[in-house]
Structure formats: C-alpha cells, structure tokens
DOMI-91033 format. One record per residue (C-alpha): residue in one letter; y, x, z. Coordinates in nm, 3 decimals. Example, Ala and Ser with C-alpha at 12.3 -4.5 7.8 and 13.67 -1.06 7.14 Angstrom:
<rs>
<r><zavo>a</zavo><Y>-0.450</Y><X>1.230</X><Z>0.780</Z></r>
<r><zavo>s</zavo><Y>-0.106</Y><X>1.367</X><Z>0.714</Z></r>
</rs>
This chain:
<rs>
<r><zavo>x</zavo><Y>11.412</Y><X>1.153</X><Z>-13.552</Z></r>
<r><zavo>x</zavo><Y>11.275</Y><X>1.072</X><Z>-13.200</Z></r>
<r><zavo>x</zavo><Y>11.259</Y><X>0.680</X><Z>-13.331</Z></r>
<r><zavo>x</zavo><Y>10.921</Y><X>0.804</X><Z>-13.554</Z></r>
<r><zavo>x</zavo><Y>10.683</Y><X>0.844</X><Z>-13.274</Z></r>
<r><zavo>x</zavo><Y>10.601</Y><X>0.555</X><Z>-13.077</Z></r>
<r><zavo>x</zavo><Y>10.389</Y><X>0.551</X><Z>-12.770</Z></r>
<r><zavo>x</zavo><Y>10.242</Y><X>0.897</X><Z>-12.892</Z></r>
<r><zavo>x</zavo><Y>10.176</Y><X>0.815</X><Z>-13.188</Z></r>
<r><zavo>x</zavo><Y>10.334</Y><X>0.807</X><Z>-13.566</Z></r>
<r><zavo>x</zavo><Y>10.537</Y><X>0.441</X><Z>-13.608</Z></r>
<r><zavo>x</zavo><Y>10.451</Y><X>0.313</X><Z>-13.989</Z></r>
<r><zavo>x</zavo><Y>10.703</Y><X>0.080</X><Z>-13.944</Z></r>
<r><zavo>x</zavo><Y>10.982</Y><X>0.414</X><Z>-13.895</Z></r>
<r><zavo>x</zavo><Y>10.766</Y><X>0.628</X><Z>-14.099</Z></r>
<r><zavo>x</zavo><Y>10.857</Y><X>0.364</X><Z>-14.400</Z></r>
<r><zavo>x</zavo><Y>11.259</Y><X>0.363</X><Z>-14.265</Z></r>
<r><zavo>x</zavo><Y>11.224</Y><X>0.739</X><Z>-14.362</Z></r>
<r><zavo>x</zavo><Y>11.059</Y><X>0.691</X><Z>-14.651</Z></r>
<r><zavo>x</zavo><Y>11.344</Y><X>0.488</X><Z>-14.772</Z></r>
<r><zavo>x</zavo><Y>11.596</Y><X>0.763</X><Z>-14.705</Z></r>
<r><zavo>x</zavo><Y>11.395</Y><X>1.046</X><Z>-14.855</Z></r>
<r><zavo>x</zavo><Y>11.361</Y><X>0.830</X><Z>-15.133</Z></r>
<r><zavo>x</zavo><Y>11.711</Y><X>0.767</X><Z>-15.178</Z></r>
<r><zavo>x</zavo><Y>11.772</Y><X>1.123</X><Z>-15.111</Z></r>
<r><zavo>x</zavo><Y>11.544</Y><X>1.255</X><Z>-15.375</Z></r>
<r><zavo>x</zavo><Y>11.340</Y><X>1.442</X><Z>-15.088</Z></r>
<r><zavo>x</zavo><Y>10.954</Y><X>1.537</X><Z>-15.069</Z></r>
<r><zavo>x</zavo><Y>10.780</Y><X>1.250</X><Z>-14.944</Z></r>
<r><zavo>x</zavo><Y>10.538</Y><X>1.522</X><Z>-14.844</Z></r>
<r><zavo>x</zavo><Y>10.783</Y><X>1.685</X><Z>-14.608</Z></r>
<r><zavo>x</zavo><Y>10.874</Y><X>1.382</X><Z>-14.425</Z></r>
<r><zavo>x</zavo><Y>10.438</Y><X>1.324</X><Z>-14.342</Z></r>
<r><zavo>x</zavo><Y>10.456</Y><X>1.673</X><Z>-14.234</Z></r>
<r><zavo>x</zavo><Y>10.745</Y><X>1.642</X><Z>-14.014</Z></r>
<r><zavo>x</zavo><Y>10.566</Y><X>1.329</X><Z>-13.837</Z></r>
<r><zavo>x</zavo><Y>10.270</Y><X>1.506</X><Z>-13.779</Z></r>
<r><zavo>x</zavo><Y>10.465</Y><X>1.839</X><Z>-13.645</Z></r>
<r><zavo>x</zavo><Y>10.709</Y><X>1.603</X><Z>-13.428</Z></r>
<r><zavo>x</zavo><Y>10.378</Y><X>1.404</X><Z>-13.270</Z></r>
<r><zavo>x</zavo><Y>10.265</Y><X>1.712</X><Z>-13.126</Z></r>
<r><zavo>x</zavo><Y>10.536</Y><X>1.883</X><Z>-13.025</Z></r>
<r><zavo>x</zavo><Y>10.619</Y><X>1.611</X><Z>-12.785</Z></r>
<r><zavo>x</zavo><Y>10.287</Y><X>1.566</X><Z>-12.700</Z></r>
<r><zavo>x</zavo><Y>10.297</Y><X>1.932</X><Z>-12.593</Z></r>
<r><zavo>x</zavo><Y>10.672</Y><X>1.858</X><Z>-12.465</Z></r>
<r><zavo>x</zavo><Y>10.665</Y><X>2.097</X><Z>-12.054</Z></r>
<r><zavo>x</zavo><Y>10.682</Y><X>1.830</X><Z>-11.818</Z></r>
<r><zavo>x</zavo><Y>10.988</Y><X>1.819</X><Z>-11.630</Z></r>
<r><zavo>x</zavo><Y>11.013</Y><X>1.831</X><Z>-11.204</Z></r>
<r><zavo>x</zavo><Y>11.277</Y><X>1.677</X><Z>-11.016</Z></r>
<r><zavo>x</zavo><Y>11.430</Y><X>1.980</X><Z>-11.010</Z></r>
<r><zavo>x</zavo><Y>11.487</Y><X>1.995</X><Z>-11.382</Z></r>
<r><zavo>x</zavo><Y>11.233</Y><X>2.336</X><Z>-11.409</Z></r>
<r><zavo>x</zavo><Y>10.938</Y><X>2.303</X><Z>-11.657</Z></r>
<r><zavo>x</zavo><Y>10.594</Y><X>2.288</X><Z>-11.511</Z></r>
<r><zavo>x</zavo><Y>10.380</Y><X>2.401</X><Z>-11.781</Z></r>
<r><zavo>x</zavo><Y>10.438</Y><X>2.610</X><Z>-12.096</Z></r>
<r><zavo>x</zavo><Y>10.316</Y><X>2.441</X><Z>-12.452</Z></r>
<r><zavo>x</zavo><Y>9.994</Y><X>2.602</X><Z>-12.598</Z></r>
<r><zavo>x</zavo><Y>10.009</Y><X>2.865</X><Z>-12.875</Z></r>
<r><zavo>x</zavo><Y>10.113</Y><X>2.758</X><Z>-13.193</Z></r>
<r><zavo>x</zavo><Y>10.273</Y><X>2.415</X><Z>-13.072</Z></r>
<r><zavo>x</zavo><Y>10.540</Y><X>2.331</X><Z>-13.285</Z></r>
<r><zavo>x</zavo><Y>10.906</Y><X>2.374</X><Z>-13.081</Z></r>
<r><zavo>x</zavo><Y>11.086</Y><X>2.028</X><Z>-13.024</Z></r>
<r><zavo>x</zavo><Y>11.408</Y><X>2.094</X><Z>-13.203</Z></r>
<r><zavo>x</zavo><Y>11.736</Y><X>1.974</X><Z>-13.055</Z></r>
<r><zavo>x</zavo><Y>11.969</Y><X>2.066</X><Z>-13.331</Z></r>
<r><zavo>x</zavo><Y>11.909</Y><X>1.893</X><Z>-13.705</Z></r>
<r><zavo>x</zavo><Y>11.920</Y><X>2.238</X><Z>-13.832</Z></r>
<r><zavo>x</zavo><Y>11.636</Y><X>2.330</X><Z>-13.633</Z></r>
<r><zavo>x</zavo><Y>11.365</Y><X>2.083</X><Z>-13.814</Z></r>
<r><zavo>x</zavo><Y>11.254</Y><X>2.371</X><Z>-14.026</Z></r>
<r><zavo>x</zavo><Y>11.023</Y><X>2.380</X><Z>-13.665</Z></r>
<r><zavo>x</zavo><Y>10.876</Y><X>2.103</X><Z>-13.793</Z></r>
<r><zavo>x</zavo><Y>10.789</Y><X>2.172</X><Z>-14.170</Z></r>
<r><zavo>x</zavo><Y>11.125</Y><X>2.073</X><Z>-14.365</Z></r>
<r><zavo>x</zavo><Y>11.197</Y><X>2.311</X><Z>-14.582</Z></r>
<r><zavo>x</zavo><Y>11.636</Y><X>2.446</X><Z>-14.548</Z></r>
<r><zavo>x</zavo><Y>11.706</Y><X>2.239</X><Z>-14.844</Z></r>
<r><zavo>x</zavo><Y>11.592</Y><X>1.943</X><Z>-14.725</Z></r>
<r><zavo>x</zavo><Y>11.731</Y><X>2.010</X><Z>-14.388</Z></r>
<r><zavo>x</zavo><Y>12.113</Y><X>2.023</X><Z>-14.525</Z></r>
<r><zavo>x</zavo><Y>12.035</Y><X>1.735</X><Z>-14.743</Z></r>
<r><zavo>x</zavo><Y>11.937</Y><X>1.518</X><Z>-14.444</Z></r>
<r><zavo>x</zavo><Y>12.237</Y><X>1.668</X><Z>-14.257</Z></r>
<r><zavo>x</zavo><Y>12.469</Y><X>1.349</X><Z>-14.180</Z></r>
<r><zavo>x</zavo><Y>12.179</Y><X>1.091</X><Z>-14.181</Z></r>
<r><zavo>x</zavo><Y>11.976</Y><X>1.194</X><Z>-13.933</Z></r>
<r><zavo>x</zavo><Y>11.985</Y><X>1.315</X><Z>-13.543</Z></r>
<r><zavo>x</zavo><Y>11.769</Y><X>1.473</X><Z>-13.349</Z></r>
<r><zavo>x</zavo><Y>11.807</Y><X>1.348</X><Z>-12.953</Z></r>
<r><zavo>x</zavo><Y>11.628</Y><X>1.375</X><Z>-12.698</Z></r>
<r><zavo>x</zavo><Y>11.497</Y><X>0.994</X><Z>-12.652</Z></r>
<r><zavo>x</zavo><Y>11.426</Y><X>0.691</X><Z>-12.908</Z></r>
<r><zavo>x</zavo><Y>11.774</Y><X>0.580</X><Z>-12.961</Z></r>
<r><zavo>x</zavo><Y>11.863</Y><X>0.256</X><Z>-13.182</Z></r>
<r><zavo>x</zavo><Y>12.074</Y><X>0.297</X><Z>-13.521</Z></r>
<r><zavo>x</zavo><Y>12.414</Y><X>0.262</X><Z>-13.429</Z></r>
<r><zavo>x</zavo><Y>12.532</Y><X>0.006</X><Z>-13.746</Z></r>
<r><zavo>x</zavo><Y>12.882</Y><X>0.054</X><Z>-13.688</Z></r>
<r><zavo>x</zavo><Y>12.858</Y><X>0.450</X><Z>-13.750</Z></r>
<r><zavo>x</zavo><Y>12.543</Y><X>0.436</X><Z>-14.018</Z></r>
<r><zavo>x</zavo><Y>12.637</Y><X>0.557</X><Z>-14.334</Z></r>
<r><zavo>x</zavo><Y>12.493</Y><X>0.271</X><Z>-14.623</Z></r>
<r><zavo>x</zavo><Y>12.244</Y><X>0.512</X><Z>-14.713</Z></r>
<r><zavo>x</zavo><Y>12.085</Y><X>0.453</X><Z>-14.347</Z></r>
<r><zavo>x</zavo><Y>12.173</Y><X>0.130</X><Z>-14.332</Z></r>
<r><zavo>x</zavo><Y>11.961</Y><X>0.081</X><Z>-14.665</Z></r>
<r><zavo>x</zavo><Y>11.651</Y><X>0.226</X><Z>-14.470</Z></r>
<r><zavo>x</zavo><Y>11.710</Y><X>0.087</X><Z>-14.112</Z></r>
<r><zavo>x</zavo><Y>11.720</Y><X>-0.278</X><Z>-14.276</Z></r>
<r><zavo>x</zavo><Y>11.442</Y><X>-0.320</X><Z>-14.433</Z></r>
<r><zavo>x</zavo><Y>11.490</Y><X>-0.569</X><Z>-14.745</Z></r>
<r><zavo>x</zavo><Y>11.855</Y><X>-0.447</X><Z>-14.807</Z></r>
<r><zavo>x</zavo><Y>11.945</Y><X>-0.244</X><Z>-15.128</Z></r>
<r><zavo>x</zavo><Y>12.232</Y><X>0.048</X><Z>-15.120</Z></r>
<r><zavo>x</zavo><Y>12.487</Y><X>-0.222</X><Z>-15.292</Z></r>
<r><zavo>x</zavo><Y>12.447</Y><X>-0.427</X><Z>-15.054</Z></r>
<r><zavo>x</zavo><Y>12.479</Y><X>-0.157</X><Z>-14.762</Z></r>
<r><zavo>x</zavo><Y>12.756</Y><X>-0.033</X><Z>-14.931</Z></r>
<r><zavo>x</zavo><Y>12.923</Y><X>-0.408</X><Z>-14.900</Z></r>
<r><zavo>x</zavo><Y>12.844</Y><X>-0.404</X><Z>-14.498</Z></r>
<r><zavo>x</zavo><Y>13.023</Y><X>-0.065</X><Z>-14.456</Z></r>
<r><zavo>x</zavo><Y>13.350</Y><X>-0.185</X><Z>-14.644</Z></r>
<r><zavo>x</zavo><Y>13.315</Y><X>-0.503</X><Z>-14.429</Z></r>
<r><zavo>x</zavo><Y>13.279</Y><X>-0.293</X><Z>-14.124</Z></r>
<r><zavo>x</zavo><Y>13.557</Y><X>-0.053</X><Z>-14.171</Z></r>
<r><zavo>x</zavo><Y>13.787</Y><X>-0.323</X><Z>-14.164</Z></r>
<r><zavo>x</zavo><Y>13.656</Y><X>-0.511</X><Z>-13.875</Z></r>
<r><zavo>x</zavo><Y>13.398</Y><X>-0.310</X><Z>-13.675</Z></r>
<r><zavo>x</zavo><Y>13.075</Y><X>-0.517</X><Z>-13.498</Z></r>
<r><zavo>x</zavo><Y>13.144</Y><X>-0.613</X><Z>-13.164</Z></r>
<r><zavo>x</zavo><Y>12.798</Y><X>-0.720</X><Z>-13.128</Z></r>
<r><zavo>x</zavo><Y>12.474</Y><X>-0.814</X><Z>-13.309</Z></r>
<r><zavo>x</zavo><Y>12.510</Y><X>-1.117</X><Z>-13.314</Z></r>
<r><zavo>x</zavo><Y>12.847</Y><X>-1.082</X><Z>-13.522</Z></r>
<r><zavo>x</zavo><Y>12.633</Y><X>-0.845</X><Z>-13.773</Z></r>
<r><zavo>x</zavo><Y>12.338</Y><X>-1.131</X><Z>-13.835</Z></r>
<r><zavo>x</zavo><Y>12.728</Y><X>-1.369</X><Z>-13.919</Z></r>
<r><zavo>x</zavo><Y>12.817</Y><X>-1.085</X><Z>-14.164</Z></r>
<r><zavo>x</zavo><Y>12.437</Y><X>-1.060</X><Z>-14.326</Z></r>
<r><zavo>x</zavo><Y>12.370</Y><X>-1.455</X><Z>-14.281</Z></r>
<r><zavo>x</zavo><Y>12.026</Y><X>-1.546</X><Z>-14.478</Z></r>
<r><zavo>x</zavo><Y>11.936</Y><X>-1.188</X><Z>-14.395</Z></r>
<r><zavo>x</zavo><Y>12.020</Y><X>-1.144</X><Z>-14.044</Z></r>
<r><zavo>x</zavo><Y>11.637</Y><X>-1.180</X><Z>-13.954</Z></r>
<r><zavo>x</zavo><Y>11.638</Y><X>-0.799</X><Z>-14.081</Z></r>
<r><zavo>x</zavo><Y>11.839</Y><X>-0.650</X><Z>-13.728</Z></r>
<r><zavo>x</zavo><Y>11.650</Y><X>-0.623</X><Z>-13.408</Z></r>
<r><zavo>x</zavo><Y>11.752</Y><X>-0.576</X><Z>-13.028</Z></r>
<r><zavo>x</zavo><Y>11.511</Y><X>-0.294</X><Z>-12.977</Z></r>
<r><zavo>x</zavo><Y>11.565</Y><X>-0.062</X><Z>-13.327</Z></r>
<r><zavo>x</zavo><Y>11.949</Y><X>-0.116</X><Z>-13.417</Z></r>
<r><zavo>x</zavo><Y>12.314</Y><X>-0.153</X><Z>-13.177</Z></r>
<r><zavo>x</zavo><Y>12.656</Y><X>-0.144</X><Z>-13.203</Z></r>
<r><zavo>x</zavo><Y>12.759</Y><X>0.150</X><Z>-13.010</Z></r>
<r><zavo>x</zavo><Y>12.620</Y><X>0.485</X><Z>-12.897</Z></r>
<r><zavo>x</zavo><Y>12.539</Y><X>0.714</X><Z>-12.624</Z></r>
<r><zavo>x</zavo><Y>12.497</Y><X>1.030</X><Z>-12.767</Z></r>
<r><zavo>x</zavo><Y>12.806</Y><X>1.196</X><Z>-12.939</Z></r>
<r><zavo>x</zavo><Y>12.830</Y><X>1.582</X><Z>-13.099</Z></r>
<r><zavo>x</zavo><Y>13.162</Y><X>1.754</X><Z>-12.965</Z></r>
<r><zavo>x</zavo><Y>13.316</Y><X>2.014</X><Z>-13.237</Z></r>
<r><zavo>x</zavo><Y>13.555</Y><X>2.276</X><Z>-13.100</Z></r>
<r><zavo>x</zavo><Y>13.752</Y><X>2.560</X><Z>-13.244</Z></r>
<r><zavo>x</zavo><Y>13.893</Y><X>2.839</X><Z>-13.069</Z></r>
<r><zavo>x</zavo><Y>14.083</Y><X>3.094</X><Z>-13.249</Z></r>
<r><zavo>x</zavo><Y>14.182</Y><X>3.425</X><Z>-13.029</Z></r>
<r><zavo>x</zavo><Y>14.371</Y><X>3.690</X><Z>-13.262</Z></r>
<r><zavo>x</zavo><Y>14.127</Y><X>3.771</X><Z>-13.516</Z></r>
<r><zavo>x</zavo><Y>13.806</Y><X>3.602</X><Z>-13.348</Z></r>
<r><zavo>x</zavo><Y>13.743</Y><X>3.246</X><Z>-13.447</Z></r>
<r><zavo>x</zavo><Y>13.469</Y><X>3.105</X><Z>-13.183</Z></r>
<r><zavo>x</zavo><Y>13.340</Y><X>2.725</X><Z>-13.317</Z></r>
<r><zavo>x</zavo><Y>13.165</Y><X>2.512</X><Z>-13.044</Z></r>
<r><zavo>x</zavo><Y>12.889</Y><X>2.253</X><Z>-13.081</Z></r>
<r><zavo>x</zavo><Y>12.812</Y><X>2.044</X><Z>-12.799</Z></r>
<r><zavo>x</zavo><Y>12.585</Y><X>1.714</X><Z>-12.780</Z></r>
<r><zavo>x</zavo><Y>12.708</Y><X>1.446</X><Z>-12.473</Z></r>
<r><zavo>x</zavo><Y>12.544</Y><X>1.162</X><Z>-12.331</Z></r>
<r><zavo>x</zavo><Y>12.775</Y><X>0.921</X><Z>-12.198</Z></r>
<r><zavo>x</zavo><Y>12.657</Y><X>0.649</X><Z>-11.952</Z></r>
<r><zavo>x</zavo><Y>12.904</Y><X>0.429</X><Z>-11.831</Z></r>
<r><zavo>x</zavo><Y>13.183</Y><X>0.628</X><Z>-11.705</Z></r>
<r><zavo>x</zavo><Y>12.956</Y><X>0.964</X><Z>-11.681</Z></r>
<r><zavo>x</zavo><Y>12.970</Y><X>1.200</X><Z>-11.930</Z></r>
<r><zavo>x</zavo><Y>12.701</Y><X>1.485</X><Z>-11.924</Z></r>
<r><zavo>x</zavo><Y>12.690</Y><X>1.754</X><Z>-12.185</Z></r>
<r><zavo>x</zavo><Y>12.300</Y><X>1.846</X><Z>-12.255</Z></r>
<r><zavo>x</zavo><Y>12.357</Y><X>2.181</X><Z>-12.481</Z></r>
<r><zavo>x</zavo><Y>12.635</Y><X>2.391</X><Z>-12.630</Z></r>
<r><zavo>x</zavo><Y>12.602</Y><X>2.674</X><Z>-12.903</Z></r>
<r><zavo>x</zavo><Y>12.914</Y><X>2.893</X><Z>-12.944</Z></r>
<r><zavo>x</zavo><Y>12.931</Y><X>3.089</X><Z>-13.272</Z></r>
<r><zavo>x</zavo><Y>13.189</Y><X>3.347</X><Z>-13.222</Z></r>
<r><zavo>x</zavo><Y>13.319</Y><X>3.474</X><Z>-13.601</Z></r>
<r><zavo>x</zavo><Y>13.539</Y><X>3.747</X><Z>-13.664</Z></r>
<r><zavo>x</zavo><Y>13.749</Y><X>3.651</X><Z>-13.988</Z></r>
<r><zavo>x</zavo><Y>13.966</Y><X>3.960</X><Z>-14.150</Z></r>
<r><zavo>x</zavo><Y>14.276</Y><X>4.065</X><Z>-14.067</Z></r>
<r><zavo>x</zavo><Y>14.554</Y><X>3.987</X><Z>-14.300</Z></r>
<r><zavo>x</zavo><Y>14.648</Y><X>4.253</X><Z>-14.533</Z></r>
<r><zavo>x</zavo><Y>14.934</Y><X>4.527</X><Z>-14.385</Z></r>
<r><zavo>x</zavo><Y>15.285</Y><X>4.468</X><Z>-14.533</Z></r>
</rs>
C-alpha cells in the first residue's frame, strides 16, 4: 500500500495498479481514492523518528493513523468488507517495496503489469510454480514481446518482509501469534507482534 504515494504525493501510475485490482475485485473505486488521500496524509503527518528510535512530535488532531496491519486500513476509509476482500493481495509495510512476482497471486500480477489480462497472469503463475524466477531478466524470457511491462524499480523476485504465524496451545488456552520480519542479508529483525490469546471449551466430561 506504501507503493501509492510517491515523493508525498498520490502516484497515478499505482493509483491505476489499484484500480485494476479493485476492479477485478468488484471493490468501490471510491474507496480506493479515499484510501490515497487518507494514506498521503497520514505519512505526511508520520512522528519523525530520532536516532534513538523515540518519536519527536505527535501527529495533529484528526490525522489519519498509519496502519501496519491490512486489517487496520479501515484507518484509512475502507470499509471491513473491502478490507477482507483485499486480504491476500495487498500489504501494508512500512517502506515502498517492489511486487515480489514469484509470490503475486495472478490477480496482482494482472494489476502490477500493466497490459496483461488475468489469463494470461494465470499462465505466468503455472509457469512459475514449476520453475520459480531467479531473476528479471528470466521473467522478460518467460513474457518475451511483453517483457517491456517489468521494471527494476516497481517489481523483484524475492522479498524482505515476511508475516510469521504461530500457534501455541496451553491446556485449554489457544494463543495465535502474528509477527512481520524484515530480513536483510543474514539479519533478521522482527518490527511488531500481536498475540491473541483464545480460550476454546473444554471437552465435554465422560
């Protein structure tokens, strides 16, 4: 979601990758201009961070919350319903990250290649599963008259960002985990965890 703001302001050329997937997705166009407008200020009115990782200022009343969680984009004017829909296509990190082709499901490849219709996508995943990208340059081989549609800056072949899933069960308390990592190089860092402890009932007495 970060990829729709460029250089402080709204990117047209994202804002019509979006497009594509709300489209696909039978979502409110309408929604998707509101979350652009909602995302621009909130990280416009983003606390500045000091060295020592403490915010310096607080956001002004009624700024918008950057979300860090896909779920949390009803900050930004989704409505729930569109939120689970988008669940699975979409990320929320905390820089402009590329598309990762060899993950994308065809629905996002459809809207991160601009020119490419959901058949076709659907071809490139089969392709992939069997043989995953190694590089770029293999996926402009695989697309051939088309391969003017990837670039260096908006799409890749791997990722650095990766949500963790855990579950813990202890007697009758089930605790899930969600974590998202950044992994550079060798490093791995974890940037947030939610725990939702659950109780789940006890089975009936025999």
């Amino acid at each position: 979601m970060r990829n729709l703001i460029e250089d402080g302001q709204v990117s047209k050329a994202q804002l019509a990758r979006f497009a594509r997937l709300f489209e696909r997705l039978n979502l409110p166009l309408e929604e998707l201009q509101t979350l652009s407008r909602q995302l621009q200020e909130a990280l416009q009115n983003t606390p500045a961070t000091a060295a020592t990782g403490t915010a310096t200022a607080g956001p002004p009343p009624q700024t918008p919350l950057m979300p860090q969680q896909t779920a949390q984009l009803v900050w930004l004017g989704l409505s729930p319903a569109t939120v689970r829909a988008l669940d699975g296509f979409v990320s929320v990190l905390p820089e402009t990250t590329p598309v990762n082709l060899n993950t994308a499901s065809a629905e996002v490849l459809m809207a991160s290649l601009p020119g490419l219709d959901l058949g076709a996508a659907r071809q490139l995943v089969a392709q992939r599963d069997k043989a995953p990208w190694t590089s770029l340059e293999a996926v402009r081989k695989t697309l051939g008259a088309a391969s003017a549609l990837v670039n260096d800056q908006q799409h890749s072949v791997n990722s650095r960002y990766f949500e963790v899933r855990g579950r813990l069960r202890i007697d009758n308390v089930v605790q899930q985990d969600l974590a998202l990592v950044r992994r550079d190089g060798n490093q791995v860092r974890m940037l947030w965890r939610v725990r939702s402890p659950q109780l789940t009932p006890a089975p009936p007495l025999q």
